[in-house]
N, C-alpha and C positions, 0 to 999 in steps of 0.2 A: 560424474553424475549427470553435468548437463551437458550437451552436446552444442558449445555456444559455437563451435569452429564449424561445425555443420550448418548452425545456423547460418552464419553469415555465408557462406558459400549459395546457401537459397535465396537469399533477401536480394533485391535491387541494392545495389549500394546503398544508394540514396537515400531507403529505407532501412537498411541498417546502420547507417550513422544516424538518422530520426531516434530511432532505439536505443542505440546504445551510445549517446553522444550525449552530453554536457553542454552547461554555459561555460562563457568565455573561455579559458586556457585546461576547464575541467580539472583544478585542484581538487572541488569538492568531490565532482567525481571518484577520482582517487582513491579522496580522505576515507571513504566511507568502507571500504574494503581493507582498507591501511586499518584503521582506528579496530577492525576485528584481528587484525595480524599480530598487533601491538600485545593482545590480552592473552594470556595463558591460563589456563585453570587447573584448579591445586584442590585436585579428586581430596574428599572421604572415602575411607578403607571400612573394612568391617561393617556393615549398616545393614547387612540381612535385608534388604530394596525388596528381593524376588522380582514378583511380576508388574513391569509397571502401567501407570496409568497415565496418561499423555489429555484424555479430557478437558475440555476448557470452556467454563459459562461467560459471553460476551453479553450485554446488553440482551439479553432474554435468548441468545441463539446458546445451541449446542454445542461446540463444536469439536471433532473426535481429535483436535492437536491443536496446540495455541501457533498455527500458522494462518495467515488469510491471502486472498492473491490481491494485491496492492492494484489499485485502480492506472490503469495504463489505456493508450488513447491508439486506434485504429488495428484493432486488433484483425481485420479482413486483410489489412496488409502482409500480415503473417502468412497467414491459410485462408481459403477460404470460406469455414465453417466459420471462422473470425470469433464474436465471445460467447456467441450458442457453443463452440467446443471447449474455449473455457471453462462456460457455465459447467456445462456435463462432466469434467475432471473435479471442480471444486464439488458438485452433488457427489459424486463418486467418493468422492477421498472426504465429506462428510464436514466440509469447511464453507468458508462467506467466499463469494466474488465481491468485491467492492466496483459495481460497474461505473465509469469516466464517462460523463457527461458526454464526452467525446468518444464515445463510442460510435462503430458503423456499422450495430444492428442497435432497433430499438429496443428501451429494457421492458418492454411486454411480450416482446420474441425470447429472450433473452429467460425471462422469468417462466418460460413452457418447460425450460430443463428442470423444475422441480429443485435449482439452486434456492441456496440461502443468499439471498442480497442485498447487502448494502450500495446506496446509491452517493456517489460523487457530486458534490455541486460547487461550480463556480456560480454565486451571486452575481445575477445581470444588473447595471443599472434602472432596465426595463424589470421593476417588479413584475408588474403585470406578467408580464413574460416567463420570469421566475416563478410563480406561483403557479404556471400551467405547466413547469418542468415537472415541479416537488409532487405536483398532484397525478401527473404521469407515475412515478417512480412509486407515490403511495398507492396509487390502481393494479400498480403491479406486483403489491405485495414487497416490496423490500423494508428494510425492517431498521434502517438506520440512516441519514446522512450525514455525510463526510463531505464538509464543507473545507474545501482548499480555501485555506488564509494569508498562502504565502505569495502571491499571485497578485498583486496590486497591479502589473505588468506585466508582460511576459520577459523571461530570461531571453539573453544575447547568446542564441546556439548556432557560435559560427560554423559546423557543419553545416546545418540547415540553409544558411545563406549561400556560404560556397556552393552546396548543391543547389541551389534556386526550390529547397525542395519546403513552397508555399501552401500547395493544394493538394488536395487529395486527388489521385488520377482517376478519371471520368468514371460512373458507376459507383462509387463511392462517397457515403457523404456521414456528418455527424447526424444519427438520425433522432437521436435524441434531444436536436435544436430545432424541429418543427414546430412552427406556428399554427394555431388552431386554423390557420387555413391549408397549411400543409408545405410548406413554404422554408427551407433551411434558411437557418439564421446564424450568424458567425457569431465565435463567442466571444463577447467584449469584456475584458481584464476591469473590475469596478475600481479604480483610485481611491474611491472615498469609503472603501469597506471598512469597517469599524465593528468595536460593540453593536452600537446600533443597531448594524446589520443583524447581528446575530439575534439580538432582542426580536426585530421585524421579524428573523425565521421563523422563529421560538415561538410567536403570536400566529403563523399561518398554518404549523404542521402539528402533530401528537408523535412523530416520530423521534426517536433518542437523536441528538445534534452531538455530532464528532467533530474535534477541529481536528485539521490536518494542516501541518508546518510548524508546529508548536518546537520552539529552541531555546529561550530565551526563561529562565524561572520562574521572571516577571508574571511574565504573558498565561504561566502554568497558575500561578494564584487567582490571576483574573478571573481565568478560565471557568476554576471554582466558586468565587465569588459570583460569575454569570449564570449560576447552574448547567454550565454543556457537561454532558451527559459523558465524555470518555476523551482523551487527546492521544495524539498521532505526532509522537514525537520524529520530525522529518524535516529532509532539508529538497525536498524535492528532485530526488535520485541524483541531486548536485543539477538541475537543470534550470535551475532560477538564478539565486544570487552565488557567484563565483566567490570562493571566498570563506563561504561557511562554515561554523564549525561542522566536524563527521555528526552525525546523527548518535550514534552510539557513545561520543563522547559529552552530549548532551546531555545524554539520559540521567545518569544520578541526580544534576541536580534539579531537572524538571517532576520526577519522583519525587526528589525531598521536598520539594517546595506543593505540589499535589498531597502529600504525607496519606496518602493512602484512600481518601477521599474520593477519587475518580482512578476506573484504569487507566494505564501508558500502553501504550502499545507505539512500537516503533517500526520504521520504513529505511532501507537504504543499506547496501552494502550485505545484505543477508545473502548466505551464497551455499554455505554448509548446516549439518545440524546443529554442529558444535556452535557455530554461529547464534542459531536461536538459544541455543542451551544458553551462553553467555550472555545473551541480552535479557533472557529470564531470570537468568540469574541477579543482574542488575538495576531489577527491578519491574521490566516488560511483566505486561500481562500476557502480548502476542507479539509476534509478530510479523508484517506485511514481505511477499516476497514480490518482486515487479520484473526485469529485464529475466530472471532465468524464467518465467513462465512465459514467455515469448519467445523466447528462444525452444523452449519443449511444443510450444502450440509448432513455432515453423517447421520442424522435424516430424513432427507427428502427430500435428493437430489432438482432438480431444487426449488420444493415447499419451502422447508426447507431454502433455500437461500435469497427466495424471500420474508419470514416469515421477516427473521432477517433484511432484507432492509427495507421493510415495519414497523417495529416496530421501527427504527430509525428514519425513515421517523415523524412517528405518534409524535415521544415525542419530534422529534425538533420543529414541528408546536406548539405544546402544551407550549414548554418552550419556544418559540420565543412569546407567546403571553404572560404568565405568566413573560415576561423578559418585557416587556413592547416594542416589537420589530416587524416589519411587514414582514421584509426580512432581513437575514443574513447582508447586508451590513450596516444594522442600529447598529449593535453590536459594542461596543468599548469598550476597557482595564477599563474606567472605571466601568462595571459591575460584574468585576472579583475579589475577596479579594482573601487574605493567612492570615486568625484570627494568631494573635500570642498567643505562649503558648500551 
């Protein structure tokens, strides 16, 4: 379905291990792909399904499948229509682009394709600074943030060092970190992000607050206690802390400890349909897809994108019917094994 061997054949190296490369020895990496291999599902027979309905209501959007394309950072690298041809694959296929702060087009370019968007943010310790992002991202119409929580630091992605690959090559910049003078700013990882922080959001935007890295139960009850609006169950494609558990086997019991109070939606390791099928089933409201929609963008730009939604799309209908299921919400834990042995 994706053409990842294609891919990398286009990419600068350097740029393909950016992508598709991990912290430290990339366990997590891995894990995240392992942890969907691990699961089997143990179809319903008989259930008269007919035609199904793939539909899914996120935070007030539409959207025509519980898939979104997970926020990922210098998409001009890829192609160079960069996330204007993103955007046009997620409008097309009728889903959210979650655009990366780190994006290298602005998201008022970005928001002309008539996409549904949500916006990525790393909190700067420069509020000031932060609040002329958020207010960017709300001029533009997007309809959500997805505030990265996991991120105190950046992860140790020794690809990137081995490759010395620091900077973006000339012509290229995050344009979404301009200062009201116009001026790019690097994004500085906040140490001291907290609650807090999220309260300070909470108090400058009207926009639904998503946490994104959510792993931990704990962290899922807070969450609720905080009022944020939806969590993002994620371990950051495995590119932060080495180490982590897979994302997918997070999931239950950050669900149970949400007990149905806020959506889950998960990130990491999605690669088939059967994949989302399983993580809906699990409990996911949605789920985020990141490295294969860069991989579709570098083969074939807008088209290329709108391949790899469309081929998700096809095989969740297929296993939603094969599952014995007519819409995502019919899916429950009990279709999901782990064979022992």
């Amino acid at each position: 379905m994706v053409d990842e061997a294609g891919a990398r054949r286009r990419l600068d190296p350097a740029h393909w291990d950016f992508f598709a490369g991990g912290a430290g020895d990339e366990r997590t990496l891995g894990a995240n792909v392992e942890a969907f291999g691990r699961r089997r599902i143990v179809p319903r027979v008989l259930r008269g399904t007919g035609e199904r309905d793939l539909r899914t209501g996120l935070l007030g959007c539409e959207l025509t499948m519980p898939v979104l394309i997970a926020p990922t950072a210098f998409h001009r690298l890829a192609h160079p229509d960069g996330e204007v041809a993103t955007a046009r694959a997620a409008a097309a296929a009728g889903t959210v682009l979650v655009v990366s702060m780190a994006a290298t087009q602005p998201v008022g370019e970005i928001a002309t394709t008539g996409a549904l968007l949500w916006f990525q943010l790393y909190p700067q310790p420069d509020r000031e600074f932060t609040t002329t992002v958020v207010r960017r991202a709300e001029a533009a119409g997007c309809r959500a943030l997805v505030v990265t929580v996991d991120s105190p630091v950046f992860g140790r992605r020794e690809r990137d060092l081995r490759n010395g690959f620091l900077d973006l090559p000339s012509g290229l910049a995050c344009e979404n970190m301009r200062d009201a003078d116009g001026r790019i700013r690097d994004i500085v990882m906040d140490e001291g992000l907290s609650w807090d922080s999220i309260a300070w959001l909470r108090s400058r935007t009207h926009l639904p607050i998503v946490l994104k890295g959510v792993l931990h139960p704990a962290d899922a009850r807070l969450a609720v206690e905080h009022g944020v609006d939806a969590l993002i169950v994620s371990n950051h494609g495995g590119r932060q802390l080495d180490g982590a558990i897979a994302s997918l086997d997070a999931l239950p019991a950050v669900v149970e400890a949400v007990g149905g109070r806020l959506p889950v939606l998960l990130d990491g390791g999605v690669r088939r349909g059967t994949d989302v099928l399983v993580a809906l089933a699990l409990g996911a409201t949605a789920v985020l897809v990141g490295r294969p929609v860069i991989w579709g963008l570098t083969t074939g730009g807008a088209d290329g994108v709108r391949s790899v939604l469309e081929g998700l799309r096809t095989e969740l209908d297929r296993a939603l019917a094969l599952a014995g299921a007519a819409r995502p919400t019919e899916l429950g834990a009990d279709l999901v094994a782990v064979p022992r042995g």
